[in-house]
N, C-alpha and C positions, 0 to 999 in steps of 0.2 A: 263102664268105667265111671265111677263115681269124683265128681268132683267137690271139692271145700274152699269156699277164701277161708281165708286167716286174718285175725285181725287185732291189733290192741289197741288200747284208748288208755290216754291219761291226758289229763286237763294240767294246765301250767297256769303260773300268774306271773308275767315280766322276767319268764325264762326259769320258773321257778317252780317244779312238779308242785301242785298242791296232792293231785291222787291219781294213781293208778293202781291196777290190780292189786300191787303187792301192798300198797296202802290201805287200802278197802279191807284186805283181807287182816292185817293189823287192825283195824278199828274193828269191825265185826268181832275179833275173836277178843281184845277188850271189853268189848260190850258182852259177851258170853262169859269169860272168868274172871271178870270184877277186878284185873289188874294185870299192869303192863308185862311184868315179872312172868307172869303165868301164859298170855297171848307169845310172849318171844317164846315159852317153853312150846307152847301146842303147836306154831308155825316152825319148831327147828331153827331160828334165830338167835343171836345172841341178844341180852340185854341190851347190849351198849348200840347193837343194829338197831335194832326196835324203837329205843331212846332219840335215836338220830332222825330213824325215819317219822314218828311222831312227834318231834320237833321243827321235823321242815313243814309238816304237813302244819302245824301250828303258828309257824312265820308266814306261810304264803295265806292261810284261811283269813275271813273279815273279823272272825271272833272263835275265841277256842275251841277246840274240838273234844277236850277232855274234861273233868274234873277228877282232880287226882286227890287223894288225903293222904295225910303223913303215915309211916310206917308207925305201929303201936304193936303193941303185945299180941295181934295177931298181923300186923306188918300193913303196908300201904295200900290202896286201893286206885282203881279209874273206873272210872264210867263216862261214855257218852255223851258228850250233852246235847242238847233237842238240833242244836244247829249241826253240830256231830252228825246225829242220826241223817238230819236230813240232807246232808253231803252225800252220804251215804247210799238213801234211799235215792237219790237221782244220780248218781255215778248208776247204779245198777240199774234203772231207768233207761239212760242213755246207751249204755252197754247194749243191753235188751234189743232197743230199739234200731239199733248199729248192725248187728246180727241178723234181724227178721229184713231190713233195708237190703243186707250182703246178699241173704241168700237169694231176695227178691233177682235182684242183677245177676246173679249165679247162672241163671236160666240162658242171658245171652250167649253165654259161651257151651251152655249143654245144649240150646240148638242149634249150635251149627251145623 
């Protein structure tokens, strides 16, 4: 019999998600189709979801997570920014490291 923990993570600031999975997964795909519009299309969200949830995620962070530009004759854009990314790259850091911890302890309960 195979056993799994389960686990999720998300970091808060003063009661206040800054990120978790479903956040991550909104900036990554940001960072892949160069615009908010296009990340809510690939995740199956709505604009206005997406809007909300990278807003909270931009009220709780120390400095913005995005750099947006206005709509123009081929429409708006976001990208990233370096502080962005590196939210990012340690949410999945910490994840990572959450996992390889879990299954470490896994073991107590598969030997008994």
């Amino acid at each position: 019999m195979g056993y799994k923990i389960k686990s999720r993570i998300w970091i808060e600031s003063e009661d206040n998600v800054l990120l978790g999975e479903g956040r991550v997964h909104l900036l990554k795909a940001i960072q892949e189709t160069g615009s908010l519009s296009k990340a809510a299309k690939s995740l199956n969200i709505s604009y206005k979801k997406a809007w909300q949830m990278l807003d909270a995620v931009n009220k709780s962070a120390k400095k913005p997570v995005t750099i947006n530009s206005i709509g123009g004759k081929g429409g708006g854009g976001a990208e990233l920014t370096e502080y962005g990314q590196s939210l990012v790259k340690a949410f999945d850091d910490i994840n990572r490291n959450c996992w390889k911890f879990l299954d470490n302890e896994l073991s107590k309960i598969k030997n008994l």
